[in-house]
C-alpha positions in Angstrom: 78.8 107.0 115.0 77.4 108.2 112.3 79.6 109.0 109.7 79.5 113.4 108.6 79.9 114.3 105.0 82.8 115.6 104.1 83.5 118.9 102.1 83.5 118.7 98.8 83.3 121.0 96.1 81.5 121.1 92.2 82.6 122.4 89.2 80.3 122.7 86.6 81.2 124.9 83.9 80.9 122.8 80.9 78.4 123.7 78.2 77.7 120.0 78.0 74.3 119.1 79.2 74.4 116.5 81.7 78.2 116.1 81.5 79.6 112.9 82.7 81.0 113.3 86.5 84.2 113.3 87.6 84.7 112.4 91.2 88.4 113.5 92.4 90.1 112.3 95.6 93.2 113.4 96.7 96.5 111.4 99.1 96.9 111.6 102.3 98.5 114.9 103.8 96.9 116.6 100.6 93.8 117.8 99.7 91.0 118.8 97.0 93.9 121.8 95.8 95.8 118.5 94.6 94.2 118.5 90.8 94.6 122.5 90.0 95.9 121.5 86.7 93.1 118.3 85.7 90.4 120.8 87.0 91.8 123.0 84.2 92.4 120.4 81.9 88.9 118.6 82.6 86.4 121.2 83.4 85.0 121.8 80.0 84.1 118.6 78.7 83.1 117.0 82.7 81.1 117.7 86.0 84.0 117.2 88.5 83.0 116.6 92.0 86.1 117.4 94.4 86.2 115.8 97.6 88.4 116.4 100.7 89.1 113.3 103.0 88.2 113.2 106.5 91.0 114.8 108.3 92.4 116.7 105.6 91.6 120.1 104.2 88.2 121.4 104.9 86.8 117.8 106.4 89.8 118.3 109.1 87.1 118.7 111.9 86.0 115.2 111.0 86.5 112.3 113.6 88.2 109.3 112.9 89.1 106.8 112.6 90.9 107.4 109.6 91.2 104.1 107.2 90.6 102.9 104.2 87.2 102.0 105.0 85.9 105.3 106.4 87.6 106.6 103.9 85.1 104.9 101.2 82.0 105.7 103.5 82.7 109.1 103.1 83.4 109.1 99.5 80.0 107.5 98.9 78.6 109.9 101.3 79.9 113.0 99.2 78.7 111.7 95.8 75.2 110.5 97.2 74.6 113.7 99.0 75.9 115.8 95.5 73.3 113.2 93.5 75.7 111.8 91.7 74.7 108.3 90.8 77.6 107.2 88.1 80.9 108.7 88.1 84.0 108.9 86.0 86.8 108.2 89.1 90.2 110.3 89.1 92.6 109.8 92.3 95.8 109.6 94.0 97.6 107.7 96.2 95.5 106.8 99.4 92.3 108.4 97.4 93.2 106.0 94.8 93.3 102.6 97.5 89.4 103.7 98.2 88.7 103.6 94.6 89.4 100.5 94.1 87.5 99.5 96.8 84.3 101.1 95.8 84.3 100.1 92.1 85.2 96.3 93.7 82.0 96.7 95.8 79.9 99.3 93.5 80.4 98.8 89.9 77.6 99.5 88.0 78.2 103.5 89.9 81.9 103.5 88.6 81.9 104.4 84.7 86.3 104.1 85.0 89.0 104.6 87.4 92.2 106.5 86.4 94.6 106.1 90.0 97.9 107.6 90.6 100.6 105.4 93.0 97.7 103.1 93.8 98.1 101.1 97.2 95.9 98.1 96.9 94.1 97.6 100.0 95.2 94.5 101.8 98.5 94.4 100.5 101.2 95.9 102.5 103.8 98.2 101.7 106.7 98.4 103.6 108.3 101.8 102.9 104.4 103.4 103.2 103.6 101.6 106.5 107.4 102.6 107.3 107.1 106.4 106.9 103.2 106.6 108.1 104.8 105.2 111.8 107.5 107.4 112.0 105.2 110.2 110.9 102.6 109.1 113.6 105.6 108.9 116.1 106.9 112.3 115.3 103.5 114.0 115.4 102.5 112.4 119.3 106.2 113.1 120.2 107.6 117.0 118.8 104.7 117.9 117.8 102.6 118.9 114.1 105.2 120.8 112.5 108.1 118.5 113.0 106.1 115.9 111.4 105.3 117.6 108.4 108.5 118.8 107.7 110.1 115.6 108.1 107.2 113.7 106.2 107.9 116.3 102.9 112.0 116.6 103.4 112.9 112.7 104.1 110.0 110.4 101.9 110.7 109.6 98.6 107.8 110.0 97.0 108.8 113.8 97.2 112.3 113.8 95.5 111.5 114.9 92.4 109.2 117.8 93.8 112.1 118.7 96.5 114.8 118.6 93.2 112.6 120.8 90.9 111.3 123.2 92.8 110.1 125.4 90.1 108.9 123.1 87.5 107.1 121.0 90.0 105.8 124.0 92.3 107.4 122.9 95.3 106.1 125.7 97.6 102.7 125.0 96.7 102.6 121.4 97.5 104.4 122.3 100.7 101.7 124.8 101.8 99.2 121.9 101.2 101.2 119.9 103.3 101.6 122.8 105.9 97.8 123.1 106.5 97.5 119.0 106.5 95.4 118.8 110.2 97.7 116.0 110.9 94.6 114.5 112.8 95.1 111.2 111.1 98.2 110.8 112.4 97.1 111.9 115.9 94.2 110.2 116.1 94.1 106.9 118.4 90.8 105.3 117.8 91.5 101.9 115.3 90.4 101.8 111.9 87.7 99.1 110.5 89.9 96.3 108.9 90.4 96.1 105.4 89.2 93.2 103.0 92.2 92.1 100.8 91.4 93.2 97.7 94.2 91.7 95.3 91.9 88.5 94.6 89.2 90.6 94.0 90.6 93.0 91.2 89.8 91.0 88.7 86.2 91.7 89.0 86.7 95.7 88.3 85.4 95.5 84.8 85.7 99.3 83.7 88.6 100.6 82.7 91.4 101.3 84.8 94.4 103.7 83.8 97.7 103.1 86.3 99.4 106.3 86.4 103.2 106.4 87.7 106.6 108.3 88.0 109.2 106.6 86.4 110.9 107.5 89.5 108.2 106.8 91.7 109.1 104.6 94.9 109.7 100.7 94.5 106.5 99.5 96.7 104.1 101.9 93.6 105.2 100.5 90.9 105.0 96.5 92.4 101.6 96.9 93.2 100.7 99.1 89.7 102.9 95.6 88.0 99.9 93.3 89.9 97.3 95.6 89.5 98.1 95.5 85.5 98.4 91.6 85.5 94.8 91.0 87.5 92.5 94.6 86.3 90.8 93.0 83.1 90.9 96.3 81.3 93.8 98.0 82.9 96.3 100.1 81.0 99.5 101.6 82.3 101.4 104.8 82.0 104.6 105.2 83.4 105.5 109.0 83.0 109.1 110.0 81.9 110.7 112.5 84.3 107.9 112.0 87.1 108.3 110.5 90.7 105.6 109.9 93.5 103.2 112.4 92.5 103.0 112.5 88.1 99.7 114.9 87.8 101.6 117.6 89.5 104.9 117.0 88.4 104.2 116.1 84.6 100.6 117.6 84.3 100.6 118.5 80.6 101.4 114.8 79.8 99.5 112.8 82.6 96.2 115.2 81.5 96.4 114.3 77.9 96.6 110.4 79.2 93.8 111.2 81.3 91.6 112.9 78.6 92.5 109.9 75.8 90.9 107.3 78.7 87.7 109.5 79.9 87.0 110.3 76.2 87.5 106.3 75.4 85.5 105.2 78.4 82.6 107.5 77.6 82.7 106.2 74.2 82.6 102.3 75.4 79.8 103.2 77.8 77.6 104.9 75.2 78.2 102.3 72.2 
């Protein structure tokens, strides 16, 4: 079948000619309302190209299958049909898994990568694969709502949202969780396998910031250690009083991270 676009949205505001892009994708049970604050932070100086994953926001109606690999298709399929060629790339979580995949397979179109909690494709992690089962389980057997609550009250990549509910605008993530479609979880059809991609990282040659909570869960911050030790220009950030999801719990600080690398890549690309 042939794959649909997904929605995606620009914002281009800056009074830059010809800014440098910015294309943003979001985790799974989130969407494009994810990066409120790096929009703010961002839009003056970049083009930013937000993109919501099949299944999730306004690209629920898309059909699966729903893995890492339709995942990329429709990335690519968002930033072809927007024309944009070569792109700064900002990300979290399952967003930031297909990054890595397209700058291993498309580098010259990647100008950097800056990923939150970045799975890398291939490698397994046990508490993910744990909670996306019982999530699956729990949406086929009570139903959509059950699942969601359970997926935002019992995963740990949500304690430090769920413990500061004010500073970390806990009823905003949950109403972005509330509206998640859930059809990736519902959906039976198999996902295209995934090429292991930890051998491979060493040929992403732009530079790569690794964002993460200092409280973020175990399984994050192995894979951000063996992303650092193979990514030939990687630099890490592990963000003081953050968990699972730093650009909306710390965004002040992650944003300033996030500006320093853009504003260092752009000047490495133009030298």
């Amino acid at each position: 079948m042939k794959l649909r676009q997904p929605h995606s949205t620009i914002v281009d505001v800056s009074e830059r000619g010809a800014a440098p892009w910015i294309t943003m994708v979001h985790g799974a049970t989130h969407d494009q309302r994810y990066f409120s604050a790096q929009v703010q932070a961002l839009q003056g100086e970049f083009r930013l190209l937000l993109i919501d994953l099949p299944g999730h926001g306004r690209s629920a109606a898309l059909p699966g299958p729903f893995g890492l690999e339709e995942y990329a298709d429709a990335v690519l399929a968002a930033m072809d049909a927007n024309g944009v060629d070569k792109s700064h790339y900002l990300a979290s979580h399952t967003g930031a898994a297909v990054g890595l995949i397209l700058a291993s397979r498309q580098r010259q179109r990647f100008l950097s990568l800056a990923l939150e909690s970045a799975p890398i494709p291939g490698v397994d992690l046990p508490s993910v694969t744990k909670a996306f089962n019982h999530a699956r389980d729990t949406a086929r057997g009570r139903g959509m709502q059950a699942a969601r609550a359970e997926w935002f009250q019992g995963e740990g990549w949500f304690d430090i949202i769920r413990e500061n509910p004010e500073r970390c605008r806990a009823d905003a993530h949950w109403a972005m969780i509330a509206d998640f479609s859930g059809q990736p979880w519902l959906d039976s059809k198999p996902a295209r396998p995934v090429t292991p991609l930890l051998d491979q990282l060493s040929s992403i040659d732009c530079p790569v910031l690794i964002i993460n909570g200092e409280h973020d869960v175990e399984d994050f911050l192995q894979a951000a250690d063996a992303m650092e030790k193979r990514l030939p220009r990687a630099q890490r950030v592990l963000v003081a009083g953050a968990g699972g999801f730093p650009m909306w719990e710390q965004p002040q600080p992650v944003n300033d991270h996030i500006l320093r690398h853009l504003q260092d890549a752009c000047r490495q690309t133009s030298g």
